[in-house]
N, C-alpha and C positions, 0 to 999 in steps of 0.2 A: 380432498385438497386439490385436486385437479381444476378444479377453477379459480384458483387463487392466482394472484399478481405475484408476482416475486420480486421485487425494488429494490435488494439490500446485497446487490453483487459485488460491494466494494466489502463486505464482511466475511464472504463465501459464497461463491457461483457454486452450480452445480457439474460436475464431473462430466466429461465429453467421453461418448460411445470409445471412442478410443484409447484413451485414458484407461477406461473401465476394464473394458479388454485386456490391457497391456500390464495391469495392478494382478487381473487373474493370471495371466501367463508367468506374469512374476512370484505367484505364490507357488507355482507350480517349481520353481528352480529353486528349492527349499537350502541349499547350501549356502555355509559361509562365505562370503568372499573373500576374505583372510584368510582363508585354509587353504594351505596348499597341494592337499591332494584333487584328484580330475574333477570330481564334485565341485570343486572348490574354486577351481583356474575357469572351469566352463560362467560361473555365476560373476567370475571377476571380468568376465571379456564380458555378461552383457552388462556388468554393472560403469564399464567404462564406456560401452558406447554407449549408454545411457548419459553419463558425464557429455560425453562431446557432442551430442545430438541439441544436449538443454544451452553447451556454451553455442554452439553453432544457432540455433536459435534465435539467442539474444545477439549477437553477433560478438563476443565475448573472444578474444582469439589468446588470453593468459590463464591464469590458475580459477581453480573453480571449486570449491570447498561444498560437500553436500552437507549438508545440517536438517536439523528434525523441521526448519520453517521460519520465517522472517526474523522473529524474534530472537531464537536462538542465533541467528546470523549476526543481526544489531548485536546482542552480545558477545557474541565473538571479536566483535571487531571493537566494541567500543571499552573493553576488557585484557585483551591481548595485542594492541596495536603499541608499535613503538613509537607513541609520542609521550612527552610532557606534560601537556596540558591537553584539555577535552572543552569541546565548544559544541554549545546546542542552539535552535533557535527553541524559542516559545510557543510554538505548534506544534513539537514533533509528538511523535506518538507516546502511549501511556509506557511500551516496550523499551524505548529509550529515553526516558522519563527516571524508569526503575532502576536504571542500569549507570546513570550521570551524575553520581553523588559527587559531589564536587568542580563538576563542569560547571564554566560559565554560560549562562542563558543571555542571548542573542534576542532584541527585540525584531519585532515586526511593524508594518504600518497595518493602517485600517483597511490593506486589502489581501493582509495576509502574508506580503513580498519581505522576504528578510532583509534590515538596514544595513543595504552594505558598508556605511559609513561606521557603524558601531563593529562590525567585523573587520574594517581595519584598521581599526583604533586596537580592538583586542586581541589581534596578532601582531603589535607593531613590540619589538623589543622582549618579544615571548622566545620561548626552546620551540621545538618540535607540539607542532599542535595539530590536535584531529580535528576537525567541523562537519559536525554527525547533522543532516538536512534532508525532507522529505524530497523525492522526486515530487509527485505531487500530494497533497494531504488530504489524509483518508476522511475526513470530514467534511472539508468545503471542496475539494478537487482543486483548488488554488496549487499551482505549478509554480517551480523556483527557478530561477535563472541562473541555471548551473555552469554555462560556460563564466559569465559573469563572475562568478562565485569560487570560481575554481581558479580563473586569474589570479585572484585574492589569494586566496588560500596556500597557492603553489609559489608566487613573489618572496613569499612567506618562509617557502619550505616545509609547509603544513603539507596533511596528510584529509582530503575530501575525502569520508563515507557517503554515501547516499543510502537511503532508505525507499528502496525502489518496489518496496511490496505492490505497489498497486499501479505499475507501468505494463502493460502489454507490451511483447521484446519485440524488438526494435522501435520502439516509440520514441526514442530522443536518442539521436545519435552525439547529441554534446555528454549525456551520461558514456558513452562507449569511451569517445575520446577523453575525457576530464578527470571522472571518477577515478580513486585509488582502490576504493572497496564499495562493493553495491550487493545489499541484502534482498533479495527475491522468494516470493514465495508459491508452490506449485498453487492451492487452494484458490488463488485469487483468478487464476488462468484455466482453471477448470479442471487443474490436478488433482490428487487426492492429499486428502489432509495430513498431516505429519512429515514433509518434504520441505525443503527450501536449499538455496543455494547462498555462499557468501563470494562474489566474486573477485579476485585478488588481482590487481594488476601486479604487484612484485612480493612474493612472501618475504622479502626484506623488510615488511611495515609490519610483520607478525610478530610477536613470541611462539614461538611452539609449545606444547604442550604434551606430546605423544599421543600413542594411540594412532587408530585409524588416521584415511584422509591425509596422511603424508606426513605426517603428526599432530596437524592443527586440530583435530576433532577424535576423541575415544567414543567409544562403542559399535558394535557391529552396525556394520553399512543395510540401509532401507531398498533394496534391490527392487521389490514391489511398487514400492514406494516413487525409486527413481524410475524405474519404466516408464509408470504412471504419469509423471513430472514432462518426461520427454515425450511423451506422443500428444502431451496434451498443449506447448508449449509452442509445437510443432504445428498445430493450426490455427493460420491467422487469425486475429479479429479485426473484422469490419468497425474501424472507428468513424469512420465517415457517417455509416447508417447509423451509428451509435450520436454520433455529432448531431446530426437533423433529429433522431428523438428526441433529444436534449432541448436543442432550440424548440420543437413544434412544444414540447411540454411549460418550456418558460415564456414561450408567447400566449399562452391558452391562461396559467394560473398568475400570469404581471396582471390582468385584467381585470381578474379578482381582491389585488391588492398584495397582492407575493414581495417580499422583499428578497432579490436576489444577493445572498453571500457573495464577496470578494468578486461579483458581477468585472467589474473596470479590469482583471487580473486574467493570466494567460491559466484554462481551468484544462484539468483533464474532461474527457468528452464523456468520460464516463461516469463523474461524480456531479453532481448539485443537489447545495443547500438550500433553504429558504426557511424563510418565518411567514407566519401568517398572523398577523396583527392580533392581538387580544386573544388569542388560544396557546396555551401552553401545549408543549411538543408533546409530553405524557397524555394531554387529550387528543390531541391528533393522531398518536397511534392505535390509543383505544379505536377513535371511530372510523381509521382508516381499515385498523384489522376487524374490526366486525362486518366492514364492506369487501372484503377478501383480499386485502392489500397488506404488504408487509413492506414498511420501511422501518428506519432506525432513526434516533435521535443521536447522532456523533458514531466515534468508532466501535465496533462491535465490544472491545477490549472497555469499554466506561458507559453503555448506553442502558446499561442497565443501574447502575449507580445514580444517585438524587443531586451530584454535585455537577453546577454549571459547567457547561466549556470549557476547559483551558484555553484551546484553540479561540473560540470565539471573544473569551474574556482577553486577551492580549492583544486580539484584534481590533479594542475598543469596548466591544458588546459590553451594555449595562444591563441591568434587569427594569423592565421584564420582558426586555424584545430577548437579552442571551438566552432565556428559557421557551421561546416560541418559536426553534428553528428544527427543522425535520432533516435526512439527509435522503436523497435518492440515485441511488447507481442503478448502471446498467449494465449488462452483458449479453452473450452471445445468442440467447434464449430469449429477447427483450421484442416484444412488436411494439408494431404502432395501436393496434388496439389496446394493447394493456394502458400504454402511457394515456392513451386518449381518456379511457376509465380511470386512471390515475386521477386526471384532471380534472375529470368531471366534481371528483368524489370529492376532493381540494376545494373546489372554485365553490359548490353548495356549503361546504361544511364553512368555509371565511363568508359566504354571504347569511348562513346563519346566525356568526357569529357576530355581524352587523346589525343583522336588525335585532338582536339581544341588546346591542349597546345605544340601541337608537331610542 
């Protein structure tokens, strides 16, 4: 497996040496953190600087809720919040998808950007309302215009979540400034799996619950877990280099006929979509994994499931371009030769698929 591409870092990166490290030392500190005996106070001091390391981080300077991972975060918030009414856009993820029965769905345009005219239409003469919205979406990397968004929202008296699983911390400081609540996940940052954080600007927009985490969250605290989270959180990533692989990979496969997703829109550096004309996304990853490449068709949470898009289908997408788009992320571990073999294997497998149709 050591020669293989790895392209699907917006589903799960791989854990940083330090991280790694830091999950072992924390197995090592075997106490509860709820317990009040020495065992117990020692795993509570590092399970707090652990807390302040992951908010300091993100630049985070209010409450900070640890939870099992984005998801559980999203429901936290989109479950326990003291609003009225709940507003979603039509991209978000399959996570708060499950969790929005009765939310109203927020349309999008053709480039993914949510209308803000229909969002304030739908907080106009409403109680207290939440507006649950990707920081950027985990499919096409199309980024929302969160100060924008949060004007709205807060005119309003509403209550912005963001869904920031797939932000590197400090990437949007209008998320710092705007957000009320921002769900974060270590896995995506190179932490270990089963962590996340739900960040709270004022627990006055919660219900409580009991248990751990102040009350908002029962069951014993992830100590391994958070370590993990904060050392890995704690070093930077390079989105600039991350940017130019991006660009050099969408100049190489536009060439071959690529149609770039929500292309015209502000994207994270680390996500791109595309279609490639006349090949379905299930044969594209056939032939891309038998060439040692590993990408995804949509988020890891449905790309295994036979139904289109959502994302894509409310973006417009008809069949059978909605069933011909691949996704490819990057991370910290990403070269230019991978991408370059990416492309290669792209640009032959659409020129094949050309002169099939010719």
């Amino acid at each position: 497996m050591a020669d293989r591409i790895y392209l699907d870092h917006a589903a799960t990166t791989p854990m940083t040496q330090a991280a790694v490290a830091a999950v072992i030392e924390g197995m090592a500190r075997w106490a509860n953190p709820s317990s009040p005996h020495a065992e117990g106070r020692a795993a509570r001091a590092a399970l707090e600087a652990a807390r302040a390391r992951i908010a300091a981080a993100y630049g985070w300077a209010h409450e900070l809720v640890l939870t099992s991972g984005a998801s559980e975060s999203l429901h936290l918030a989109l479950t326990r919040s003291m609003a009225e009414h709940r507003l979603i856009s039509a991209v978000e993820h399959d996570s708060v998808l499950r969790h929005s029965e009765g939310a109203k769905v927020l349309p999008v345009d053709g480039n993914g950007i949510l209308d803000l005219a229909a969002l304030r239409a739908a907080l106009e003469g409403k109680g207290r309302t939440l507006l649950c919205v990707q920081w950027a979406n985990s499919e096409t990397g199309v980024r929302q215009p969160i100060a924008a968004i949060a004007e709205l929202v807060h005119a309003a008296g509403g209550i912005l979540l963001v869904d920031a699983a797939q932000m590197p911390a400090r990437a949007d400081e209008a998320v710092l400034r705007h957000a009320d609540l921002v769900a974060v996940s270590a896995h995506k940052r190179g932490g270990p799996p089963g962590i996340g954080a739900l960040l709270v600007r004022d627990f006055g927009t919660l219900l409580p619950m009991g248990g751990q985490e102040k009350g908002y969250r029962a069951g014993t605290e992830n100590l391994p877990g958070a370590l993990g989270y904060a050392a890995a959180v704690g070093e930077p990533e390079d989105l600039a280099r991350m940017a130019q692989l991006r660009h050099g990979l969408e100049q190489a496969i536009r060439s071959a006929g690529a149609e770039l997703v929500g292309e015209a829109s502000p994207r994270s550096p680390l996500i791109g979509a595309y279609r490639m004309p006349g090949v379905s996304a299930a044969a594209q990853l056939i032939r891309l994994d038998l060439g040692g490449i590993s990408v995804s068709a949509g988020s890891a949470c449905s790309s295994g499931s036979m139904r289109p898009s959502h994302v894509l289908s409310a973006m417009g997408w008809q069949d059978p371009a909605l069933r011909e788009v691949v996704r490819v992320s990057f991370g910290r571990s990403t070269t230019e030769e991978e991408v370059v073999r990416f492309a290669e294997v792209w640009c032959r497998t659409a020129d094949e698929a050309r002169t099939r149709a010719a």
